[in-house]
Steps between C-alpha positions, in 0.01 A plus 500: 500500500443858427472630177557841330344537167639687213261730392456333148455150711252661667328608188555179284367280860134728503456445121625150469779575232664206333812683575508404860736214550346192698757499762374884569113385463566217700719716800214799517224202492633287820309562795824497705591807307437858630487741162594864525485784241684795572370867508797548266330319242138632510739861479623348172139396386385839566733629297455299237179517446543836536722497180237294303772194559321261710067467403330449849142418484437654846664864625800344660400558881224252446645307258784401745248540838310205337773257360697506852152401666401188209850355513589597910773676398680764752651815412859623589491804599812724393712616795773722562774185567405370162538821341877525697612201349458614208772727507735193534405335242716441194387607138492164375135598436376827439128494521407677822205291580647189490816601714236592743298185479850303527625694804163437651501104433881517663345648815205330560699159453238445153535348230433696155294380212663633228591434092742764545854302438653823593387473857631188580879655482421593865460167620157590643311170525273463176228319324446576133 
């Protein structure tokens, strides 16, 4: 299965938060699994941390650059058919990086790991 990580399952995953479910810990820890985090959420990170929201203990380039390679993640890159959907989407949620992560997950046939209730009113396929 291929999963798309929300950007705060990304973070809670590298720093072994409680607040990671065990159905999500167990999904992103199964060999069988292929992990992906999206451009769209190392954007968010960067911005952020920019904002003195999010404390990185690394500038993010290598903070990111060295969790992907320690847990085999992938990235997702952002691409203009991702971005297009978008514009289709309905306002049930307004946050603009998760309608992009969602869009993404509906086109590359992924599922999202996610404690965002709100996205699951798009009938995406989900772990939480």
């Amino acid at each position: 299965m291929k999963l798309l990580l929300d950007t705060h399952v990304f973070l809670w995953w590298v720093n072994d938060a409680p607040e990671l479910s065990e159905m999500a810990r167990a999904a992103i820890s199964d060999p069988s699994n292929t992990c992906y985090l999206s451009m769209a959420s190392c954007w968010e990170m960067a911005i952020k941390s920019s904002l003195g929201k999010l404390k990185l203990k690394k500038p993010i380039e290598r903070f990111v650059s060295e969790q992907m390679q320690q847990n085999g993640f992938l990235m997702l890159n952002i691409e203009l058919r991702h971005i297009a959907k978008v514009e289709t989407l309905e306002f049930q949620h307004r946050d603009p990086f998760d309608r992009l992560l969602l869009t993404q997950a509906k086109i590359e046939k992924m599922t999202l790991v996610t404690v965002d209730s709100a996205l699951l009113a798009y009938g995406t396929r989900c772990i939480s």
